[in-house]
TITOR-186820 format. One record per atom (N, C-alpha, C, O, CB): x, y, z; atom name; residue number from 1; residue in one letter. Coordinates in steps of 0.1 Angstrom, whole numbers, plus 2048, in hexadecimal, padded with zeros to 3 digits. Glycine has a CB too. Example, Ala and Ser with C-alpha at 12.3 -4.5 7.8 and 13.67 -1.06 7.14 Angstrom:
// residues 2
u=884, v=7C7, w=84E, atom=N, nr=1, rest=A
u=87B, v=7D3, w=84E, atom=CA, nr=1, rest=A
u=884, v=7DF, w=84E, atom=C, nr=1, rest=A
u=88E, v=7DF, w=855, atom=O, nr=1, rest=A
u=871, v=7D3, w=85A, atom=CB, nr=1, rest=A
u=880, v=7EA, w=847, atom=N, nr=2, rest=S
u=889, v=7F5, w=847, atom=CA, nr=2, rest=S
u=881, v=800, w=84F, atom=C, nr=2, rest=S
u=886, v=80B, w=850, atom=O, nr=2, rest=S
u=88D, v=7FA, w=839, atom=CB, nr=2, rest=S
***
This chain:
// residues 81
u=7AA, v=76F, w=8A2, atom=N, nr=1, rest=X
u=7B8, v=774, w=89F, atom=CA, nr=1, rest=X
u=7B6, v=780, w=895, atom=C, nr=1, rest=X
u=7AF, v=77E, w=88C, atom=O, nr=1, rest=X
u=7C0, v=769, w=899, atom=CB, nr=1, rest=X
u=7BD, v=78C, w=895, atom=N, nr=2, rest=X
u=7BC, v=794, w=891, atom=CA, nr=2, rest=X
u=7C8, v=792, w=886, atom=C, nr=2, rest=X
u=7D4, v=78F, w=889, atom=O, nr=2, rest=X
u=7BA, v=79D, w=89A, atom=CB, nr=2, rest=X
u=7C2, v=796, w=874, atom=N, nr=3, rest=X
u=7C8, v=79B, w=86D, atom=CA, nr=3, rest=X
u=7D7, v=7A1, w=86A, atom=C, nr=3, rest=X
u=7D5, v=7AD, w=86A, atom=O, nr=3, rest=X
u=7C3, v=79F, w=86E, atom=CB, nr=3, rest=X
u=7E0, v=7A0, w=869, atom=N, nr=4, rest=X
u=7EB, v=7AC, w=862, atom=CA, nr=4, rest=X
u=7F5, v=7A7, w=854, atom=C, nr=4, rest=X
u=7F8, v=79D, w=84E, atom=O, nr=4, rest=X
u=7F7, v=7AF, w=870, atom=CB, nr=4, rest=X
u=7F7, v=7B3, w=852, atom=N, nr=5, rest=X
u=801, v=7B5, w=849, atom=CA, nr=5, rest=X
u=80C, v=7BB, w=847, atom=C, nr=5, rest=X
u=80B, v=7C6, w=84B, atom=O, nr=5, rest=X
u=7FD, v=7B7, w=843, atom=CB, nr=5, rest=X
u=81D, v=7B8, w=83E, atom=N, nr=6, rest=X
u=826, v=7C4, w=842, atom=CA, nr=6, rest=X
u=825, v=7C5, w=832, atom=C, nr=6, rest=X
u=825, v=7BC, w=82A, atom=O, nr=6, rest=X
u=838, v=7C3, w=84B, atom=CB, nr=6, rest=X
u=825, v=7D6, w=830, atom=N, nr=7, rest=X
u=827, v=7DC, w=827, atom=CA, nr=7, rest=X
u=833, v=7E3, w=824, atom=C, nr=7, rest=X
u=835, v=7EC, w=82C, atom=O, nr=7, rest=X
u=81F, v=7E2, w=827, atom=CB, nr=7, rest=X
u=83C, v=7E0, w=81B, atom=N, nr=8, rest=X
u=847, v=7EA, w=81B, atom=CA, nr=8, rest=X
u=847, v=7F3, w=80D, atom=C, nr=8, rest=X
u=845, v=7F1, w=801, atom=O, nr=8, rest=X
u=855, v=7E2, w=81C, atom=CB, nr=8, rest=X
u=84B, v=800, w=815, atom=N, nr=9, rest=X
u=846, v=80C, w=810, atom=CA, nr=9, rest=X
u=853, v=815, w=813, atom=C, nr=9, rest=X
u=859, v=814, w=81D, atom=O, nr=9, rest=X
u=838, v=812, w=818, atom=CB, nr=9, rest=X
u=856, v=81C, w=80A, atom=N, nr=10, rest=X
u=862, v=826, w=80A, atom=CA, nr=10, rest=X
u=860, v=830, w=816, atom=C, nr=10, rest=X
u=857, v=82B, w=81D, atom=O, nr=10, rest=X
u=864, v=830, w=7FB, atom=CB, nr=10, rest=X
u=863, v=839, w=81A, atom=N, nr=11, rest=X
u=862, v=842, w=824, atom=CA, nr=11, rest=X
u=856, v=84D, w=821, atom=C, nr=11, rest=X
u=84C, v=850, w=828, atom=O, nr=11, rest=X
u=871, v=848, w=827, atom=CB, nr=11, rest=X
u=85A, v=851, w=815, atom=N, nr=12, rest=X
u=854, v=85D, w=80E, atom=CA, nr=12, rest=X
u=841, v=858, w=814, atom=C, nr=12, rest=X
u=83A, v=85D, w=81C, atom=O, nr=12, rest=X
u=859, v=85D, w=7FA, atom=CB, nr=12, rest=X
u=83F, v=850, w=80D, atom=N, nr=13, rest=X
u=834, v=846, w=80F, atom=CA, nr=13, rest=X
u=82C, v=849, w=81E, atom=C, nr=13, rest=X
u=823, v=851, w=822, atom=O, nr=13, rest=X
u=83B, v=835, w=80F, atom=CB, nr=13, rest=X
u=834, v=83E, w=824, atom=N, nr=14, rest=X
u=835, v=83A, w=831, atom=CA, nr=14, rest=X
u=831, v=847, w=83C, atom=C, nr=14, rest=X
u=82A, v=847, w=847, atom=O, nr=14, rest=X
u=845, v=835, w=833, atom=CB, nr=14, rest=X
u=835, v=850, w=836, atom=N, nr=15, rest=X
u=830, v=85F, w=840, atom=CA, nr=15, rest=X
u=826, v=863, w=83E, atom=C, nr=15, rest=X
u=81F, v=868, w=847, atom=O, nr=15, rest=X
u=836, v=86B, w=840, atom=CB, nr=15, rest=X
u=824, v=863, w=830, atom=N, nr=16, rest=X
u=814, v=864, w=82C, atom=CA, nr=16, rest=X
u=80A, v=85E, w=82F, atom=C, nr=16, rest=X
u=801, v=866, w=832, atom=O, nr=16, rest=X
u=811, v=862, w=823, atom=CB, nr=16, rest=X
u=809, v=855, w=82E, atom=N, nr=17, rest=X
u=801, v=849, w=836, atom=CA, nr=17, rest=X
u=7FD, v=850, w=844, atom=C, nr=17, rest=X
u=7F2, v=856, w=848, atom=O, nr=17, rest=X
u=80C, v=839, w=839, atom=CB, nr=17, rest=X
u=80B, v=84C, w=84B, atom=N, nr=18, rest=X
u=80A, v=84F, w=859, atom=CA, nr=18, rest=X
u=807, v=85F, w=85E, atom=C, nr=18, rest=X
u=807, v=863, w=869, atom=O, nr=18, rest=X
u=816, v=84B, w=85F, atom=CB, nr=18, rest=X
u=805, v=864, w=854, atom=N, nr=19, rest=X
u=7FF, v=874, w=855, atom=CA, nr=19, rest=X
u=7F1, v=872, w=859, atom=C, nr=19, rest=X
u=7EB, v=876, w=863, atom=O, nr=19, rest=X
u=800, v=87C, w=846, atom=CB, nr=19, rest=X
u=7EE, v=86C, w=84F, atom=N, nr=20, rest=X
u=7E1, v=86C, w=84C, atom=CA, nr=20, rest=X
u=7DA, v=875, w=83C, atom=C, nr=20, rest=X
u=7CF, v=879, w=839, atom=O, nr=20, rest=X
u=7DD, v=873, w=859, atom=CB, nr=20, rest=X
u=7E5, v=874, w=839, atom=N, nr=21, rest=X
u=7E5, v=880, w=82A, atom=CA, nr=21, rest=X
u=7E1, v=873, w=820, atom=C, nr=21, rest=X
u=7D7, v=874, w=819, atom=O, nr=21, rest=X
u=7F9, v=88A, w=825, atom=CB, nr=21, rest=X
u=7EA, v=868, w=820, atom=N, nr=22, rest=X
u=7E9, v=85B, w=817, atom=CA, nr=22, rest=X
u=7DF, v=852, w=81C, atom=C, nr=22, rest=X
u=7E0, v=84D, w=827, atom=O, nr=22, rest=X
u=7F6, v=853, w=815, atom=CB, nr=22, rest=X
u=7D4, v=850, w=813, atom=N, nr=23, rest=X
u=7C9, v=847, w=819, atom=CA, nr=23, rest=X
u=7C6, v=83B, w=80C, atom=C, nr=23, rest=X
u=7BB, v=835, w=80C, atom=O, nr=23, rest=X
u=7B9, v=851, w=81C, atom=CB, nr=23, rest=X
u=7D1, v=838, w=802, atom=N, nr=24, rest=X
u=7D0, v=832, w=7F8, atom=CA, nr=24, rest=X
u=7DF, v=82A, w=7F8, atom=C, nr=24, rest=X
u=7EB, v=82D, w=7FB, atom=O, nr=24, rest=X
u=7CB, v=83B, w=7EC, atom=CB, nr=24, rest=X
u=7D8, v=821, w=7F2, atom=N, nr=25, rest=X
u=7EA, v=81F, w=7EE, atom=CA, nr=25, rest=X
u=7E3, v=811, w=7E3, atom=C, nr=25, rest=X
u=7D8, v=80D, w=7E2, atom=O, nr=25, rest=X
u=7F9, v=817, w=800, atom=CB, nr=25, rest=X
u=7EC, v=80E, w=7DC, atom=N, nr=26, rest=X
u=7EA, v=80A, w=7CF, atom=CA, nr=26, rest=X
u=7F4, v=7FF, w=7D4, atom=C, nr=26, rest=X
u=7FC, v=801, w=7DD, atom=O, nr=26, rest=X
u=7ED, v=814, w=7C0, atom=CB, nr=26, rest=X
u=7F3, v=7F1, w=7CC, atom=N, nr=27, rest=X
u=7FA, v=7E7, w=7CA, atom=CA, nr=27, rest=X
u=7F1, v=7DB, w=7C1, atom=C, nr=27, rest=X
u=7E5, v=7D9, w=7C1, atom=O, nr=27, rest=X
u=7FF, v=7E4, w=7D9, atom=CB, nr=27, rest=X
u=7FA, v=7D6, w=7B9, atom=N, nr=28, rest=X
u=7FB, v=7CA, w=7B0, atom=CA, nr=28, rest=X
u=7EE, v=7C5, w=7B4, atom=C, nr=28, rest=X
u=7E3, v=7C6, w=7AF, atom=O, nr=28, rest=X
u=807, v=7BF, w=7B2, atom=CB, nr=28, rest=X
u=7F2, v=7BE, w=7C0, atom=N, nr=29, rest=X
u=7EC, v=7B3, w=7CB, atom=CA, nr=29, rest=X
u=7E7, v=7B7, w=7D7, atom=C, nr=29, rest=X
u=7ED, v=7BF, w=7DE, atom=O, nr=29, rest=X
u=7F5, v=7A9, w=7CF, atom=CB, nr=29, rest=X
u=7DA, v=7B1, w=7DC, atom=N, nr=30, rest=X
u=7D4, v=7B1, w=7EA, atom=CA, nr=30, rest=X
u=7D8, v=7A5, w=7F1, atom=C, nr=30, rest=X
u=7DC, v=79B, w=7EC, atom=O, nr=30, rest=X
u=7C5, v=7B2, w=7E9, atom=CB, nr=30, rest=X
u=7D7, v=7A8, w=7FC, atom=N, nr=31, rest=X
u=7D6, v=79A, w=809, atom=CA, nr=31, rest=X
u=7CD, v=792, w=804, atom=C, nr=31, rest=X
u=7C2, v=797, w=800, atom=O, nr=31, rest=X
u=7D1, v=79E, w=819, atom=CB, nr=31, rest=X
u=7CE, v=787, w=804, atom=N, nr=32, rest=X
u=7C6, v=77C, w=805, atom=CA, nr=32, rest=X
u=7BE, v=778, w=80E, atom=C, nr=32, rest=X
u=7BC, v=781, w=816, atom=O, nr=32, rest=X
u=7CB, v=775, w=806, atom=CB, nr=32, rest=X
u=7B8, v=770, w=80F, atom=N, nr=33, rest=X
u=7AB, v=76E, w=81F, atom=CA, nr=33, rest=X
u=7B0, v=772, w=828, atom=C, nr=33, rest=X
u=7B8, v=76B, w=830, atom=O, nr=33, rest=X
u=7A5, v=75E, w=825, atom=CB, nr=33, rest=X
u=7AC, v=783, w=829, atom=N, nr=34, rest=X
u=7B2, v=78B, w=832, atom=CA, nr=34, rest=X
u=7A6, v=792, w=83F, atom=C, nr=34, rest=X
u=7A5, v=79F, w=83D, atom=O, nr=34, rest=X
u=7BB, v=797, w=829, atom=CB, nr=34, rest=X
u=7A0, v=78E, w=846, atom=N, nr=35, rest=X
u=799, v=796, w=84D, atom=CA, nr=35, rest=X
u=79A, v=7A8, w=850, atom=C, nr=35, rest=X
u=7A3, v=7AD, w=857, atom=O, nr=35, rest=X
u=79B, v=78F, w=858, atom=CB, nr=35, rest=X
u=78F, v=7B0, w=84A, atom=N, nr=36, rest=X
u=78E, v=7BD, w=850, atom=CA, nr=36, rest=X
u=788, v=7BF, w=859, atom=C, nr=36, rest=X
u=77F, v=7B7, w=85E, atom=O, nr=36, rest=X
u=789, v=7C5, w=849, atom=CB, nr=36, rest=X
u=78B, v=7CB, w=85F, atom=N, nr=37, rest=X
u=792, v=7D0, w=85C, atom=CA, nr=37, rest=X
u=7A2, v=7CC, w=860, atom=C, nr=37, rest=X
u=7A0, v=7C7, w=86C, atom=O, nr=37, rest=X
u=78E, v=7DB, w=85E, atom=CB, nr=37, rest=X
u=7B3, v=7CA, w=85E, atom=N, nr=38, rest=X
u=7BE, v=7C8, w=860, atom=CA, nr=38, rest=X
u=7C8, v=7CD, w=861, atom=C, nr=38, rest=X
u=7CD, v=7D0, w=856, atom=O, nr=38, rest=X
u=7BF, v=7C4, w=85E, atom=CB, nr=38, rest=X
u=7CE, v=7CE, w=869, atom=N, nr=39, rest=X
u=7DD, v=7D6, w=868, atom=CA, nr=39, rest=X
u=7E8, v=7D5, w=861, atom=C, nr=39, rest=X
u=7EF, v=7CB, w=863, atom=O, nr=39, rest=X
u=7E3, v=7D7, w=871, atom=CB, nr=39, rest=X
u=7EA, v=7DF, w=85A, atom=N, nr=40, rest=X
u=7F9, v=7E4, w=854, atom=CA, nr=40, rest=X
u=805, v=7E8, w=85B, atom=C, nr=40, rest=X
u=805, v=7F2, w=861, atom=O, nr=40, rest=X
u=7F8, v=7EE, w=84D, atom=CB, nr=40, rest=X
u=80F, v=7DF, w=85A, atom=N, nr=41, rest=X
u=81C, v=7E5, w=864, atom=CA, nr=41, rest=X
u=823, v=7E9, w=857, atom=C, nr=41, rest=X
u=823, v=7E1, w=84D, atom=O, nr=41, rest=X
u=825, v=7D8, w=870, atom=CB, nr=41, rest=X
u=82A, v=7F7, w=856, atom=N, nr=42, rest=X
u=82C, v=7FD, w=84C, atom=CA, nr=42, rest=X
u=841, v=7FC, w=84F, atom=C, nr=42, rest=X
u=848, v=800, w=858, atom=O, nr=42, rest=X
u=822, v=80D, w=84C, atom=CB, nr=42, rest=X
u=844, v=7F5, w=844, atom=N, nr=43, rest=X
u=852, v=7F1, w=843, atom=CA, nr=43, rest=X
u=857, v=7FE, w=83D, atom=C, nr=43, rest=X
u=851, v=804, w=834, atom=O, nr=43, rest=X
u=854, v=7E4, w=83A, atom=CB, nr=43, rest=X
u=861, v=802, w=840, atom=N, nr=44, rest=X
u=869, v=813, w=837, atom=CA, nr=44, rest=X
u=874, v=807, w=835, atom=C, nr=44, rest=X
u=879, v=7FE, w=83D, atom=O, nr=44, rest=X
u=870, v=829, w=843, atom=CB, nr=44, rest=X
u=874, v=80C, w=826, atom=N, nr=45, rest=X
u=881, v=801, w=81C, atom=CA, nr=45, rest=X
u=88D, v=809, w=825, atom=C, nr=45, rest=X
u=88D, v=814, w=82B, atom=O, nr=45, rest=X
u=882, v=803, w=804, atom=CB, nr=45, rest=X
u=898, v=7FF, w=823, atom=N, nr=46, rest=X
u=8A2, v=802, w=827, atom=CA, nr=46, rest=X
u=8AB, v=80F, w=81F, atom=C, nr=46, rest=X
u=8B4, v=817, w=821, atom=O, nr=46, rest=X
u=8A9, v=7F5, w=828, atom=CB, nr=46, rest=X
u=8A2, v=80B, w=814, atom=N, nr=47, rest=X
u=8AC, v=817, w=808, atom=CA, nr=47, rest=X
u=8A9, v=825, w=80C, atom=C, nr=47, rest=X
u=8B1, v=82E, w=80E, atom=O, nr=47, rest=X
u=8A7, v=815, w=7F3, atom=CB, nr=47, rest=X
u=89B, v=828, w=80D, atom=N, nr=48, rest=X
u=89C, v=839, w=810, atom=CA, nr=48, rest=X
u=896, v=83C, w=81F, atom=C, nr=48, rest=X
u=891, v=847, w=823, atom=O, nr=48, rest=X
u=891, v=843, w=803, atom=CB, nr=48, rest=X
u=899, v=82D, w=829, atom=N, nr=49, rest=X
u=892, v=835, w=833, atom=CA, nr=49, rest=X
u=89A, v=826, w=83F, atom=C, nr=49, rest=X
u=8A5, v=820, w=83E, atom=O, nr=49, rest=X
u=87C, v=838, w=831, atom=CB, nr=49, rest=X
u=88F, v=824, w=84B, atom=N, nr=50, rest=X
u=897, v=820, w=857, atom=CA, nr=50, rest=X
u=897, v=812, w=853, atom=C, nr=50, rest=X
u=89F, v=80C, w=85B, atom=O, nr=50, rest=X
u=890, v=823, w=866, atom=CB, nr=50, rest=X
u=891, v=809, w=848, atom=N, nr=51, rest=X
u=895, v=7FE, w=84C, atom=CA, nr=51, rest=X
u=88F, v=7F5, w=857, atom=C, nr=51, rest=X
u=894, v=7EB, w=85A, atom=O, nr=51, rest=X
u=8A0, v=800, w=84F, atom=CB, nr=51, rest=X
u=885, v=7F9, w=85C, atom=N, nr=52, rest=X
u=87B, v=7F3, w=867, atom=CA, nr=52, rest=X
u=86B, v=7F5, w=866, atom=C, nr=52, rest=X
u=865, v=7F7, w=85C, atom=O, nr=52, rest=X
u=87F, v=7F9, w=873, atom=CB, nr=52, rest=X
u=867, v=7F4, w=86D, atom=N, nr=53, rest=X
u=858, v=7F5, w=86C, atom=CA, nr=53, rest=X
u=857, v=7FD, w=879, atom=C, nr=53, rest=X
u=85B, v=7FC, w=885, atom=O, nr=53, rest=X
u=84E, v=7E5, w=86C, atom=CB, nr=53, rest=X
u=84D, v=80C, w=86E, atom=N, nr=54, rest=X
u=853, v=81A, w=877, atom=CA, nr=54, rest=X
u=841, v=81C, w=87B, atom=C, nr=54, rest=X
u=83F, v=825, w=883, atom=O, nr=54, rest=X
u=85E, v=82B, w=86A, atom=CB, nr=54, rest=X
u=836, v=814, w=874, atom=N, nr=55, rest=X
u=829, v=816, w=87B, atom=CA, nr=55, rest=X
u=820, v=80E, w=876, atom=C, nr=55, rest=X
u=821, v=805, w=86D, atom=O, nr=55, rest=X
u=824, v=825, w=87B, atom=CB, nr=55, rest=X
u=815, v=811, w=87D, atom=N, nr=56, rest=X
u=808, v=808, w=876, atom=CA, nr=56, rest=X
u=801, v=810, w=873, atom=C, nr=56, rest=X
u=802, v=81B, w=877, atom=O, nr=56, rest=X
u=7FF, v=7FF, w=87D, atom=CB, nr=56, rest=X
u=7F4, v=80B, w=867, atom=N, nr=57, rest=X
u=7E9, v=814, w=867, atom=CA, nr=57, rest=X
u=7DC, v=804, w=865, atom=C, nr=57, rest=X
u=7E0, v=7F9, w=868, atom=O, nr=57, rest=X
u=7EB, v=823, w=858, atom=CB, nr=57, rest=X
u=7D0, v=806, w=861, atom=N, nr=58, rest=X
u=7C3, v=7FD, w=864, atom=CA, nr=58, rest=X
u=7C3, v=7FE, w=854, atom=C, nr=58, rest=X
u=7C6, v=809, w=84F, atom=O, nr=58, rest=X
u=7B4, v=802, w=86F, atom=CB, nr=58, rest=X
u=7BE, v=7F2, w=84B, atom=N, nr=59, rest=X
u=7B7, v=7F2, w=83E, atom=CA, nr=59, rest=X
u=7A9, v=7F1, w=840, atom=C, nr=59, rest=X
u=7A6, v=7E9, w=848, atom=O, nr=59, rest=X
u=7BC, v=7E7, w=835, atom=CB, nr=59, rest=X
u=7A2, v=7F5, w=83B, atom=N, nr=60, rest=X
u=793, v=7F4, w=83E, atom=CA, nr=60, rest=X
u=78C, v=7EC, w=836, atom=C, nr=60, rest=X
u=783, v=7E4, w=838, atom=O, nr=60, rest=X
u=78B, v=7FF, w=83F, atom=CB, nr=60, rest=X
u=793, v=7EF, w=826, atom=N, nr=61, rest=X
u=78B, v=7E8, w=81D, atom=CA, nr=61, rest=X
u=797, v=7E9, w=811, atom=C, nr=61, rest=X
u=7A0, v=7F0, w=813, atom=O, nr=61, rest=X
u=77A, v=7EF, w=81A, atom=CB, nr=61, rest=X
u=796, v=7E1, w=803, atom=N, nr=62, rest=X
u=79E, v=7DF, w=7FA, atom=CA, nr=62, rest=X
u=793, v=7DF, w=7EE, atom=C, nr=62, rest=X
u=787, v=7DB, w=7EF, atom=O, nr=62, rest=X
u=7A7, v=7D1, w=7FC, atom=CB, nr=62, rest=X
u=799, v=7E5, w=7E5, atom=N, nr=63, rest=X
u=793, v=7E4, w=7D8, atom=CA, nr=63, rest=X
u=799, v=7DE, w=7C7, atom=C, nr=63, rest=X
u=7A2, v=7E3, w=7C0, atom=O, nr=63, rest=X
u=78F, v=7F0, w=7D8, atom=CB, nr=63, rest=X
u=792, v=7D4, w=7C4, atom=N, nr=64, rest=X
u=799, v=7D1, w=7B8, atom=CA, nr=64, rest=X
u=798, v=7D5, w=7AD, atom=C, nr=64, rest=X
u=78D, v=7D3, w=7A8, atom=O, nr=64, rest=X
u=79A, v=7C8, w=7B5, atom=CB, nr=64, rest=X
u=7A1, v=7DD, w=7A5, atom=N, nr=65, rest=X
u=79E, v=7E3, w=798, atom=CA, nr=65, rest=X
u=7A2, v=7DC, w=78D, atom=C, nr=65, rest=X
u=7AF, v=7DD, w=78D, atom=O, nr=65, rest=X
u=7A3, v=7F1, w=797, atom=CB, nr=65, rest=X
u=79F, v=7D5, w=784, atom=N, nr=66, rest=X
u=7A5, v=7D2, w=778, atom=CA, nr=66, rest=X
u=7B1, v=7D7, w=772, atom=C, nr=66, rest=X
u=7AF, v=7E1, w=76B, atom=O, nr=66, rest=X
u=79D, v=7D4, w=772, atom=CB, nr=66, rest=X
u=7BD, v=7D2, w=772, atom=N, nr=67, rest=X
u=7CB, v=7D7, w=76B, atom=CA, nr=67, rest=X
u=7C6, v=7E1, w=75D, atom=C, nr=67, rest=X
u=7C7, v=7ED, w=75C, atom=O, nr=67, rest=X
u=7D7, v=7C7, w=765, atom=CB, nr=67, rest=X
u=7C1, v=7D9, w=753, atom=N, nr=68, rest=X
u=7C2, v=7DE, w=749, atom=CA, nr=68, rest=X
u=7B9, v=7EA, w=749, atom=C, nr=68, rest=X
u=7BD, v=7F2, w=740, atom=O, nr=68, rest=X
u=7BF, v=7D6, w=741, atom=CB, nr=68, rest=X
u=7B0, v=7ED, w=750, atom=N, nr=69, rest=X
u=7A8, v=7FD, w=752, atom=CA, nr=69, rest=X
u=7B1, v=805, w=758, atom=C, nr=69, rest=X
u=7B0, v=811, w=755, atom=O, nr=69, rest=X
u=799, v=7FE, w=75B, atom=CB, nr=69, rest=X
u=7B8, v=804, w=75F, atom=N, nr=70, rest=X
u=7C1, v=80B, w=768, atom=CA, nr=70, rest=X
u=7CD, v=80E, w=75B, atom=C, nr=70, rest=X
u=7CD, v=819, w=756, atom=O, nr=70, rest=X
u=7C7, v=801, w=776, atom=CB, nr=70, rest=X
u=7D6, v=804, w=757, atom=N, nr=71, rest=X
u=7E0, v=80A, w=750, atom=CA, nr=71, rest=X
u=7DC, v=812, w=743, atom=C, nr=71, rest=X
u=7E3, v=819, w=73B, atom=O, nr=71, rest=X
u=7EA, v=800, w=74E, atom=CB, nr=71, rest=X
u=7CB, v=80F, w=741, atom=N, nr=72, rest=X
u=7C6, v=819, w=730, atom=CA, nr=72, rest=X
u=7C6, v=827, w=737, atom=C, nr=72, rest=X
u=7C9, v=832, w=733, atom=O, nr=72, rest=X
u=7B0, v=815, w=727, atom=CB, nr=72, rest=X
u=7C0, v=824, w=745, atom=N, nr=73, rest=X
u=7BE, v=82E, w=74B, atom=CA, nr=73, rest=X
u=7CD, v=83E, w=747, atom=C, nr=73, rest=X
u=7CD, v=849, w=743, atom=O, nr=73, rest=X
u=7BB, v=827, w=75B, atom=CB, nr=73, rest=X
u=7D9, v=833, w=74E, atom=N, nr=74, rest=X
u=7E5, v=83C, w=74F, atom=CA, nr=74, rest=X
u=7EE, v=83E, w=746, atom=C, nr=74, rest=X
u=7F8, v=846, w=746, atom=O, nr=74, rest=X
u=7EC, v=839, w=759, atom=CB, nr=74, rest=X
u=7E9, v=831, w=738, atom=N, nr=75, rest=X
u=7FA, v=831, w=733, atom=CA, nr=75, rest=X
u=7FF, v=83C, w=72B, atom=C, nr=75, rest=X
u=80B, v=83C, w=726, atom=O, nr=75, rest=X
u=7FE, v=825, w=72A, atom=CB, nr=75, rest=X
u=7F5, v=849, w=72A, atom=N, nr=76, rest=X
u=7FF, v=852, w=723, atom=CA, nr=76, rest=X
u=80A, v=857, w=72D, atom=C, nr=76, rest=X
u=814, v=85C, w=729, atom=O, nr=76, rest=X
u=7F7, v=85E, w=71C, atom=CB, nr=76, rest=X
u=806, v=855, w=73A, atom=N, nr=77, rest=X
u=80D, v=860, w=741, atom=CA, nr=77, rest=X
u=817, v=855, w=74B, atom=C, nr=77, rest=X
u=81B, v=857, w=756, atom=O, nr=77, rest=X
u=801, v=86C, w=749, atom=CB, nr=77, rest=X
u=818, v=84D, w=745, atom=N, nr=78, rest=X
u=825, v=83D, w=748, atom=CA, nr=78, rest=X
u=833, v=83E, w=745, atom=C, nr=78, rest=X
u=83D, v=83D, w=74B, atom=O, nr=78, rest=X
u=822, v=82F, w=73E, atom=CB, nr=78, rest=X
u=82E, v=841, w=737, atom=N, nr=79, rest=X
u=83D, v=841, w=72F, atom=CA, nr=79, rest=X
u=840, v=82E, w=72A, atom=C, nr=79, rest=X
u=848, v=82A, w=722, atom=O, nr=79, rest=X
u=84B, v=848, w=73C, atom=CB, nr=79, rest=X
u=836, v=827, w=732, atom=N, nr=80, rest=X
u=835, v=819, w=729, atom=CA, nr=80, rest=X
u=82F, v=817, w=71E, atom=C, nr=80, rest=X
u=825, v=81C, w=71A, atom=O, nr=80, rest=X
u=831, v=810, w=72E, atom=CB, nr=80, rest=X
u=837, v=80D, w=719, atom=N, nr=81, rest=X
u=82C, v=808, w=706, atom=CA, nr=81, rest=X
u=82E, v=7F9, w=707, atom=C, nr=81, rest=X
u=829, v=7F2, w=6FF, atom=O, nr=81, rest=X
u=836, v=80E, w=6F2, atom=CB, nr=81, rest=X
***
């Protein structure tokens, strides 16, 4: 059985991806005991776009970065404290 996942993603996003321009995307959280490689069915939020699932693309691989190296990494340029 093959893998999937729905991702929802604003529009802006969503075209990038499906360009082929966006080859990253960042989130909190990964799939869980998820077989690679698996498919993404890419949801456009209702707020700036169709409200449906407008394509797919393949994840090949996931990487976990530590929260706290990431936000030392950014927080001057956050605007959080």
């Amino acid at each position: 059985m093959s893998s999937s996942v729905l991702l929802s993603i604003h529009n802006k996003w969503a075209a990038l991806i499906l360009s082929g321009f966006k080859d990253l995307e960042i989130r909190k959280t990964a799939p869980l005991n998820i077989t690679f490689p698996f498919v993404v069915y890419l949801y456009e939020t209702k707020n700036t776009g169709a409200g449906a699932i407008i394509g797919q693309c393949t994840c090949t691989d996931t990487v976990k970065i530590d929260n706290e190296i990431v936000y030392k990494a950014i927080e001057d340029r956050t605007g959080l404290t």
